[in-house]
SERO-4910 file (N, C-alpha, C, O; in steps of 0.05 Angstrom, whole numbers):
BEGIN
 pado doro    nc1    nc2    nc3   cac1   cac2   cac3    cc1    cc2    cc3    oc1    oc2    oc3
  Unk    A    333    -82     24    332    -55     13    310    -53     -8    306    -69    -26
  Unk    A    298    -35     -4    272    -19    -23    289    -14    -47    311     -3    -49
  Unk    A    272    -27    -67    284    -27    -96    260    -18   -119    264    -19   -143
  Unk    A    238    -11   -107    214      1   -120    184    -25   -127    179    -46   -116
  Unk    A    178    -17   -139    149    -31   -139    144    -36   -174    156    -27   -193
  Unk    A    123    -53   -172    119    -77   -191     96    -57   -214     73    -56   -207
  Unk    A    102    -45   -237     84    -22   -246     69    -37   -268     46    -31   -273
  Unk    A     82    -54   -280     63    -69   -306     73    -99   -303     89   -106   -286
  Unk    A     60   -119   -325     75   -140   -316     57   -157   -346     32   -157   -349
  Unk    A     79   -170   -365     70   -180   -385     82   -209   -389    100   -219   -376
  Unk    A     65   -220   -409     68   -248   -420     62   -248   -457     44   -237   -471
  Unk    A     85   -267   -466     88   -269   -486     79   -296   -499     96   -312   -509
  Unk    A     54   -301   -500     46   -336   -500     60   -349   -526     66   -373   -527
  Unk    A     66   -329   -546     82   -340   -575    106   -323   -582    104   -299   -588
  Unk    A    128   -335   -582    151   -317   -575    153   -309   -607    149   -322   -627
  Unk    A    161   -278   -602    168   -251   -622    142   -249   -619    141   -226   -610
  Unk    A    115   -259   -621     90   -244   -626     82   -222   -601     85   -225   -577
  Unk    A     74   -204   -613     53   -180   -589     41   -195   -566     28   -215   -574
  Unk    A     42   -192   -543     35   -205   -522     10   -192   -502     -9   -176   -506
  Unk    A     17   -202   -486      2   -191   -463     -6   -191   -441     -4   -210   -426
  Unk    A    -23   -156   -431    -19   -141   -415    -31   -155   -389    -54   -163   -390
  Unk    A    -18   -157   -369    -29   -175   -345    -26   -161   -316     -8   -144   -311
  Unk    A    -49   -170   -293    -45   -159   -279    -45   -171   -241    -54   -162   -220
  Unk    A    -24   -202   -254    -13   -226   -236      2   -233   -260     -6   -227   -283
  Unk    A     26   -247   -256     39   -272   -270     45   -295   -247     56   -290   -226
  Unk    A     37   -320   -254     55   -338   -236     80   -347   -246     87   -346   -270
  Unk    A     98   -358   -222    125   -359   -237    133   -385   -237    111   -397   -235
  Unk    A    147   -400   -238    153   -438   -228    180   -432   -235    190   -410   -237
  Unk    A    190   -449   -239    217   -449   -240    235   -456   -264    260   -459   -264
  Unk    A    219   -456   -284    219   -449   -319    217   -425   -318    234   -417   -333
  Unk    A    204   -407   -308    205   -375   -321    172   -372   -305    161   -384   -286
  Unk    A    164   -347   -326    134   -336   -320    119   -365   -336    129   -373   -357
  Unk    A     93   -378   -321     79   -399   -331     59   -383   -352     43   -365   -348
  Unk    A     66   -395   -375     52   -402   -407     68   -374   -421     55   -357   -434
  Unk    A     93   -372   -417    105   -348   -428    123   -365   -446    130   -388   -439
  Unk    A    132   -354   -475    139   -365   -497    135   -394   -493    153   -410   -495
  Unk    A     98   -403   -483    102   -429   -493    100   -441   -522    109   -463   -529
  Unk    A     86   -419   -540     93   -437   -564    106   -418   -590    106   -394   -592
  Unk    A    114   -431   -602    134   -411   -629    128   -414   -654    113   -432   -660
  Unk    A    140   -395   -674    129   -411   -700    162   -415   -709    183   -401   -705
  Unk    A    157   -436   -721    170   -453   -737    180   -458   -768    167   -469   -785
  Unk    A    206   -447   -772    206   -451   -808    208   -492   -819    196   -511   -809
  Unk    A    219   -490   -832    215   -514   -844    237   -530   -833    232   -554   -829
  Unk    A    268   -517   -825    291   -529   -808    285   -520   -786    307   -517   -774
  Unk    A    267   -513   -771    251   -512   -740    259   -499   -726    252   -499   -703
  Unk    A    283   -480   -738    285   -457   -731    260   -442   -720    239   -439   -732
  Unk    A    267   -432   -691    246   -412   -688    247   -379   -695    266   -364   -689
  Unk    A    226   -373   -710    218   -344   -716    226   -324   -697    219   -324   -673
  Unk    A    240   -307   -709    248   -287   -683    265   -265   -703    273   -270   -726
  Unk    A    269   -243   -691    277   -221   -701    301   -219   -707    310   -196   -710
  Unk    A    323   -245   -710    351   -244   -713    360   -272   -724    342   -289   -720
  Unk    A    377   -281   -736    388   -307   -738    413   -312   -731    435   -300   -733
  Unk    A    402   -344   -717    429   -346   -705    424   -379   -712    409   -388   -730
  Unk    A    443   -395   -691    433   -432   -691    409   -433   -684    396   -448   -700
  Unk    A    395   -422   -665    368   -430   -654    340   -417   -676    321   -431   -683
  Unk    A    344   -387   -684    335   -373   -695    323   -371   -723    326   -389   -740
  Unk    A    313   -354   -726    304   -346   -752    298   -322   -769    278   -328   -783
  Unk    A    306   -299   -773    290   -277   -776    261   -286   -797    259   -298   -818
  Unk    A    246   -277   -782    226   -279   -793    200   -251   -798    181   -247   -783
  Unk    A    207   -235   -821    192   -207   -814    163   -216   -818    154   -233   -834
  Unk    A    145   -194   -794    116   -198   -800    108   -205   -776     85   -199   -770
  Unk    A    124   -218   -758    113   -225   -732     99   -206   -706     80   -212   -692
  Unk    A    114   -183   -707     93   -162   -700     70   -149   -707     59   -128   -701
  Unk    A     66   -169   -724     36   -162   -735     12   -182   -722    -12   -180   -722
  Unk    A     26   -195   -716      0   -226   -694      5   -204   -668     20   -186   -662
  Unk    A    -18   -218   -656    -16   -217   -621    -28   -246   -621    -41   -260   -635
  Unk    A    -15   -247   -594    -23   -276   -580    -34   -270   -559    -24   -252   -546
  Unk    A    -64   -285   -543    -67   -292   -510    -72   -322   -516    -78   -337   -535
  Unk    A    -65   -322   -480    -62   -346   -477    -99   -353   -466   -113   -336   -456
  Unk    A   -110   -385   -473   -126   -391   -473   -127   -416   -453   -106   -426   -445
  Unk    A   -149   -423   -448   -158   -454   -432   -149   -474   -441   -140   -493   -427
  Unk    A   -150   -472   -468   -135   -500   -491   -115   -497   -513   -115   -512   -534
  Unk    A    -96   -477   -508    -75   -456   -523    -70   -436   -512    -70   -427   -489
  Unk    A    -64   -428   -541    -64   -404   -548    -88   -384   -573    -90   -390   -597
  Unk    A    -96   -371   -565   -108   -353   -591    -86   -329   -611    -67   -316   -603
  Unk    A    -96   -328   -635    -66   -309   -642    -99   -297   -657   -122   -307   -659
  Unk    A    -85   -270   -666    -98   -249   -682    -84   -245   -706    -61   -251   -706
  Unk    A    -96   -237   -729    -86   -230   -745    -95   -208   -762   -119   -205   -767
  Unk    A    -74   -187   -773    -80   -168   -788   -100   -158   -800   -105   -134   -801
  Unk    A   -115   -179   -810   -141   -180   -828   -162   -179   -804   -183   -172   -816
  Unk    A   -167   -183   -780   -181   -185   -762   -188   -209   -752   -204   -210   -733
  Unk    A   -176   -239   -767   -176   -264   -758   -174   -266   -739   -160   -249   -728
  Unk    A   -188   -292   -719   -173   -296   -698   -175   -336   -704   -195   -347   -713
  Unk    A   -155   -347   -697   -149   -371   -693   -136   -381   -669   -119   -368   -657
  Unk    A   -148   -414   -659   -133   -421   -636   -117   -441   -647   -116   -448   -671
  Unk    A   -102   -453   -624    -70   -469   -633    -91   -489   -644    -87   -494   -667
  Unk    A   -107   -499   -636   -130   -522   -640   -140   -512   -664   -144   -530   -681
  Unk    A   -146   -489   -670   -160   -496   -699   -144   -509   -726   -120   -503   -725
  Unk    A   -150   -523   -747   -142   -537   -758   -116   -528   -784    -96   -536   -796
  Unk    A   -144   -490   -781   -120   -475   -805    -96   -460   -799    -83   -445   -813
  Unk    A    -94   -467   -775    -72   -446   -766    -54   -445   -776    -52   -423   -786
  Unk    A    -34   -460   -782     -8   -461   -807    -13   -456   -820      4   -440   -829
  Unk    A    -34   -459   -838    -39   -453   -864    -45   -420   -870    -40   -409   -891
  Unk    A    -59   -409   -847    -57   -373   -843    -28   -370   -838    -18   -355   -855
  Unk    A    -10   -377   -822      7   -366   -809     34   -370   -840     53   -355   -841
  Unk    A     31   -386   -855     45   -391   -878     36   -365   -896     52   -352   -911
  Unk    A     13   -362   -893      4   -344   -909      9   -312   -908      9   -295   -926
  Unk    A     11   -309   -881     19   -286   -870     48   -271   -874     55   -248   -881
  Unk    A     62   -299   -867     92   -298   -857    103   -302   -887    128   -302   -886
  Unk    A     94   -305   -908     94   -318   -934    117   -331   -933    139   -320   -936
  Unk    A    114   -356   -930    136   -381   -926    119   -402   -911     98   -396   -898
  Unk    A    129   -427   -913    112   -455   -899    123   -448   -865    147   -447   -860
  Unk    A    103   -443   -845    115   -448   -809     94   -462   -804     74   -469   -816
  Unk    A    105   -466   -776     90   -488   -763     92   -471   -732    110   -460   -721
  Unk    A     59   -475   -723     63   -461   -693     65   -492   -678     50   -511   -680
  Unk    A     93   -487   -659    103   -505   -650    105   -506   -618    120   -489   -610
  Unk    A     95   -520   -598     89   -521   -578    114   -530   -563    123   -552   -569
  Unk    A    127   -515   -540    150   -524   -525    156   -546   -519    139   -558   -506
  Unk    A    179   -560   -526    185   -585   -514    205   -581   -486    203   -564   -467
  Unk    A    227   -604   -491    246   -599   -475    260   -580   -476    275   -579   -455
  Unk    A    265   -558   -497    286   -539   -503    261   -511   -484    237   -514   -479
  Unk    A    274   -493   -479    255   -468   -477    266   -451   -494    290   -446   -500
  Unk    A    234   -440   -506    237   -416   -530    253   -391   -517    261   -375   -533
  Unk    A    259   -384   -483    272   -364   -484    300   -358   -507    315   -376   -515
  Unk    A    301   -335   -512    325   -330   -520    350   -329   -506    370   -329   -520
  Unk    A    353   -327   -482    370   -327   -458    374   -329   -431    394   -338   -420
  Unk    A    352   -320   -420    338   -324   -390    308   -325   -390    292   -315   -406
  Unk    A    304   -340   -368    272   -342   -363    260   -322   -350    236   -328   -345
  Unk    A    270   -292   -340    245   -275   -323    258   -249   -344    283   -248   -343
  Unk    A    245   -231   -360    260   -215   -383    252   -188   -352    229   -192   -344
  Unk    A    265   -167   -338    262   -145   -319    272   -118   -343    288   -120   -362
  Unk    A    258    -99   -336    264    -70   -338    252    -45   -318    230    -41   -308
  Unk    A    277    -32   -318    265     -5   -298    260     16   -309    272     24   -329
  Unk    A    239     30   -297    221     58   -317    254     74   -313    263     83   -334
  Unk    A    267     75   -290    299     79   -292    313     82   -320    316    102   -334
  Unk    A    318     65   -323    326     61   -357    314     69   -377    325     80   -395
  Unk    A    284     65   -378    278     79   -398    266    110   -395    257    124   -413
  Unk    A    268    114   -374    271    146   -376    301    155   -383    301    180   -381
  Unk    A    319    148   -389    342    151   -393    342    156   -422    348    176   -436
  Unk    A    334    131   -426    329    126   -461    314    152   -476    324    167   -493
  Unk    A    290    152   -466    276    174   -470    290    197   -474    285    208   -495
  Unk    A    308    206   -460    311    229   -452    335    238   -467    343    262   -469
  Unk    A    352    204   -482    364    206   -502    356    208   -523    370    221   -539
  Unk    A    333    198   -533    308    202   -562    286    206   -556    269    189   -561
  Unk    A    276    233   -543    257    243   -539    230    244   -570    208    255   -571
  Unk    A    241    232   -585    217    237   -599    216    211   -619    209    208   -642
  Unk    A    225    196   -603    234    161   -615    213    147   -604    219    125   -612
  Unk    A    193    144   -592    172    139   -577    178    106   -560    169     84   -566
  Unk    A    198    116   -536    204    104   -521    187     82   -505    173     90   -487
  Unk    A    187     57   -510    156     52   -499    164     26   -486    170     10   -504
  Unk    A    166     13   -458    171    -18   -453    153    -41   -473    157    -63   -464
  Unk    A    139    -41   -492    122    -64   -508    152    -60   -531    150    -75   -550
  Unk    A    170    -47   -531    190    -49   -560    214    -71   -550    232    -79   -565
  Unk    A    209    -81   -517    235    -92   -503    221   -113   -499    233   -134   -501
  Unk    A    191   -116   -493    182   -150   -488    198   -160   -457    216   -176   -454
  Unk    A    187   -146   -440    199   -146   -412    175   -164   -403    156   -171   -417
  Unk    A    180   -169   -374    158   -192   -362    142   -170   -345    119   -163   -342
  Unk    A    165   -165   -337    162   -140   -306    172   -119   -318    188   -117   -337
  Unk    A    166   -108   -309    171    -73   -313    175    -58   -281    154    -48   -275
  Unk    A    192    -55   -265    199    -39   -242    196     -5   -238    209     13   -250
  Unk    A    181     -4   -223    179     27   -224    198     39   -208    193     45   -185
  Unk    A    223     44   -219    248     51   -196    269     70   -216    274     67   -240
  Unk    A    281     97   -192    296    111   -209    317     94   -222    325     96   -245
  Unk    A    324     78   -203    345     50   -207    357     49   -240    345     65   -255
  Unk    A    381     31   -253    382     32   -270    375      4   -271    378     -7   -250
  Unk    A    365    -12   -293    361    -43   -292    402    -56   -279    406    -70   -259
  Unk    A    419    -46   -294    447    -55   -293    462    -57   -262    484    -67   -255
  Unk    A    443    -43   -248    445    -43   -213    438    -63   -204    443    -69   -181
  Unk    A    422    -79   -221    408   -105   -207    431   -132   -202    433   -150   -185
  Unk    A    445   -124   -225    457   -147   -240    476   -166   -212    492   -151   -201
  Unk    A    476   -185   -205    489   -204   -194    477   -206   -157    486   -216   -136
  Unk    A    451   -190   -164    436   -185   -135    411   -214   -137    404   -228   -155
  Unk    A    402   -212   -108    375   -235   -108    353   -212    -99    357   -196    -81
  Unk    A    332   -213   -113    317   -200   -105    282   -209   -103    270   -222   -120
  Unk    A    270   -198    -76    246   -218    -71    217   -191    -85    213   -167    -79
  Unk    A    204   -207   -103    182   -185   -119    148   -214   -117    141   -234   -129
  Unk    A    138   -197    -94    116   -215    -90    113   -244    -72    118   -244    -48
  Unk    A    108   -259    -83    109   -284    -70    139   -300    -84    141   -324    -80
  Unk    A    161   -288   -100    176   -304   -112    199   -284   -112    198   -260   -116
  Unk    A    223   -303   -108    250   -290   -105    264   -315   -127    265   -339   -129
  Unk    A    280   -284   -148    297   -285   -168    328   -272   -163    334   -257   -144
  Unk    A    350   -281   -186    373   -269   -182    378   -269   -206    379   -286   -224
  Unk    A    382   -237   -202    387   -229   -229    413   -229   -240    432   -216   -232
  Unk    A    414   -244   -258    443   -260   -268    460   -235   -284    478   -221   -275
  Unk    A    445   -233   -315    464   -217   -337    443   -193   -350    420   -192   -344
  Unk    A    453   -179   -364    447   -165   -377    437   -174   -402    445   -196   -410
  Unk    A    408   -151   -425    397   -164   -441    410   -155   -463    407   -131   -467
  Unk    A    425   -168   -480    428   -153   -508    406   -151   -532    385   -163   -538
  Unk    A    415   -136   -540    387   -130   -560    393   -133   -593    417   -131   -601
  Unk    A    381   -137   -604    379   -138   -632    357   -114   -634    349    -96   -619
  Unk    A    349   -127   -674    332   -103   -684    309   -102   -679    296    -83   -687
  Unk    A    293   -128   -656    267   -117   -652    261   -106   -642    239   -112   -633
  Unk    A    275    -79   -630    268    -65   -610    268    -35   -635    263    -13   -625
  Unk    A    272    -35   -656    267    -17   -671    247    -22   -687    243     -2   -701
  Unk    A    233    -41   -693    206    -50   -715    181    -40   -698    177    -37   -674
  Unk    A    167    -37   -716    127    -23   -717    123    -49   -700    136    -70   -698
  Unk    A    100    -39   -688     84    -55   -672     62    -46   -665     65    -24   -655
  Unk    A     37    -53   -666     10    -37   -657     10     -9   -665      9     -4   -689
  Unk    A     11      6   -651     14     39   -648     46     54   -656     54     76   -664
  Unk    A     55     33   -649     87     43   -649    104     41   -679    105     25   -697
  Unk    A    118     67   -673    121     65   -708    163     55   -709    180     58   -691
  Unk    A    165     44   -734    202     31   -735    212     56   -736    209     75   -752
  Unk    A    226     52   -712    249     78   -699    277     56   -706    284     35   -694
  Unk    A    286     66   -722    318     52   -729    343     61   -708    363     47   -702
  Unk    A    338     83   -701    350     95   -687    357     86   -656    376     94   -642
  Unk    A    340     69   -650    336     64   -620    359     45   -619    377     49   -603
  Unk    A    358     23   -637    380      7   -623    412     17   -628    430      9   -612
  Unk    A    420     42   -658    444     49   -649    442     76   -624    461     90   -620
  Unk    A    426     79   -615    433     99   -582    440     74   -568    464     69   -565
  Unk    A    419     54   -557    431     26   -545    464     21   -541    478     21   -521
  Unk    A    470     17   -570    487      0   -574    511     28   -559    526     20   -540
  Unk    A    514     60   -568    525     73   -564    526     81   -528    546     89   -516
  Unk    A    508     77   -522    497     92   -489    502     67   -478    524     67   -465
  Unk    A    484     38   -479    494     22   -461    505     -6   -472    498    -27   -463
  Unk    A    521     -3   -491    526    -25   -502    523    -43   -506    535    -62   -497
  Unk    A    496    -42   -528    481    -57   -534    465    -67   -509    442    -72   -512
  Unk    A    470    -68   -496    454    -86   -468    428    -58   -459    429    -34   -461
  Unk    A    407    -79   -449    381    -60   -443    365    -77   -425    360    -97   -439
  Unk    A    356    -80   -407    352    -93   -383    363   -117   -380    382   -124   -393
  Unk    A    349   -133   -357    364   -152   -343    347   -187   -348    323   -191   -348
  Unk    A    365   -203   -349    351   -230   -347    353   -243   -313    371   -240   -298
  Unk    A    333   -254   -310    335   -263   -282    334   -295   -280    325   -305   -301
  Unk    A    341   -315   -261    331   -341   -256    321   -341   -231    327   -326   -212
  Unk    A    298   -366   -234    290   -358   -207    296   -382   -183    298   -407   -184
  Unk    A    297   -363   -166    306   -388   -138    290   -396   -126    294   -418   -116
  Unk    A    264   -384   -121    232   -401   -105    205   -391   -121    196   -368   -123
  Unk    A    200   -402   -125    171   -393   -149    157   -389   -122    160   -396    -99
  Unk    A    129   -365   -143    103   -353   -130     96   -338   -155    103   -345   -178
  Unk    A     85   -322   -151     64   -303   -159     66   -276   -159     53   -265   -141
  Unk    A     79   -259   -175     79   -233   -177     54   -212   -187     49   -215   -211
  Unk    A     41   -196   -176     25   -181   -186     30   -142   -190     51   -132   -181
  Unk    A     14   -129   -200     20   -101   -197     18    -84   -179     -4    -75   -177
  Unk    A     40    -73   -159     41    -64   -145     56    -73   -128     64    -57   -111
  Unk    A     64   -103   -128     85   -111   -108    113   -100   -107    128    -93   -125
  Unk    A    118   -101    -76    147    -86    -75    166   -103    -88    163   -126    -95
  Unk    A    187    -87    -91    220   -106   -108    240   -100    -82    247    -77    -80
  Unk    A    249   -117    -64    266   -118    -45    288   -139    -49    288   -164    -47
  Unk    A    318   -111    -57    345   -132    -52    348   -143    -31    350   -129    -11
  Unk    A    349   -175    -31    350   -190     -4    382   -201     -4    391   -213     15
  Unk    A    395   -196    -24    428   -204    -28    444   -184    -56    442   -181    -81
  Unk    A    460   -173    -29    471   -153    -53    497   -184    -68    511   -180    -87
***
């Protein structure tokens, strides 16, 4: 079954930081390759992220870096117009400076930086929904940090407990994403809408797209079809 086509497609090389815009991801069977491979780090190695929990950290300021991924890292940006790679020597010492507290940008080991699943999906479905519930909340997929973005009337929550083949690689989409507050903080262009996550929490309880695992790695690019191959 025709389940729509492949409209954007992103990577997050330093998880919570601004990412980016791509137009292929390969996938393996960890997730999208060089997606949250590296994190920053407080002093109990908690990773930085927009909530605290055991793994976590809130750490405000992180939407203020962007990350791409490089030949020998990562490169991150910074506010001031810096740019630094994981290789340059001062990078902690900006990123302490920034984040005002001692971190450490910390490169994946055995654990993965996801927060819950390895392929993050959303459908323009859903967030035209959203939209249409805060039309002037400036509804935008970069506030959800999705991998894929599906161009389908579909709701993401239709997907849930299906296998579905997108490109050279077929996933099954397990659970639903819950959300915290970074889906209401500034980012680039986008201004803190507080509002967005209680419509969320009220409209779809708390949950806002889908996490996937994947069952045969390949290569997704823009424009590939999304076909349920197992309801």
């Amino acid at each position: 079954m025709d389940f729509g086509k492949v409209e954007t497609l992103w990577r997050y090389p330093v998880k919570s930081l601004i990412g980016e815009r791509l137009s292929h991801l390969n996938i393996d069977t960890r997730g999208v390759c060089g997606d949250r491979a590296y994190a920053i780090s407080d002093l109990d190695g908690k990773l930085g992220s927009g909530k605290n929990s055991r793994r976590f950290t809130r750490l405000d300021g992180l939407s203020s870096l962007s990350a791409e991924t490089v030949d020998d890292g990562v490169l991150i940006k910074f506010p001031d117009g810096i740019v630094l790679t994981s290789r340059d020597q001062s990078i902690n010492k900006k990123l302490s400076q920034v984040l005002g507290q001692t971190v450490t940008l910390t490169k994946e080991s055995e654990t993965p930086h996801f927060d819950d699943g390895a392929v993050h999906i959303l459908t323009t479905g859903s967030l035209s929904l959203l939209d249409e519930l805060l039309p002037d909340s400036g509804i935008d997929p970069r506030r959800f940090r999705p991998n894929i973005v599906v161009d389908s009337q579909c709701l993401d929550q239709d997907m849930v407990g299906k296998a579905i083949r997108i490109g050279g690689t077929t996933l099954e989409i397990t659970h639903k994403t819950q959300r915290c507050r970074m889906v209401t903080i500034a980012q680039q262009d986008l201004e803190s809408r507080p509002e967005i996550l209680g419509t969320v929490s009220k409209s779809f309880g708390l949950d806002f797209g889908v996490y996937a695992r994947v069952l045969s790695i390949g290569s997704v690019s823009i424009g590939d079809r999304v076909e349920v191959i197992q309801q």
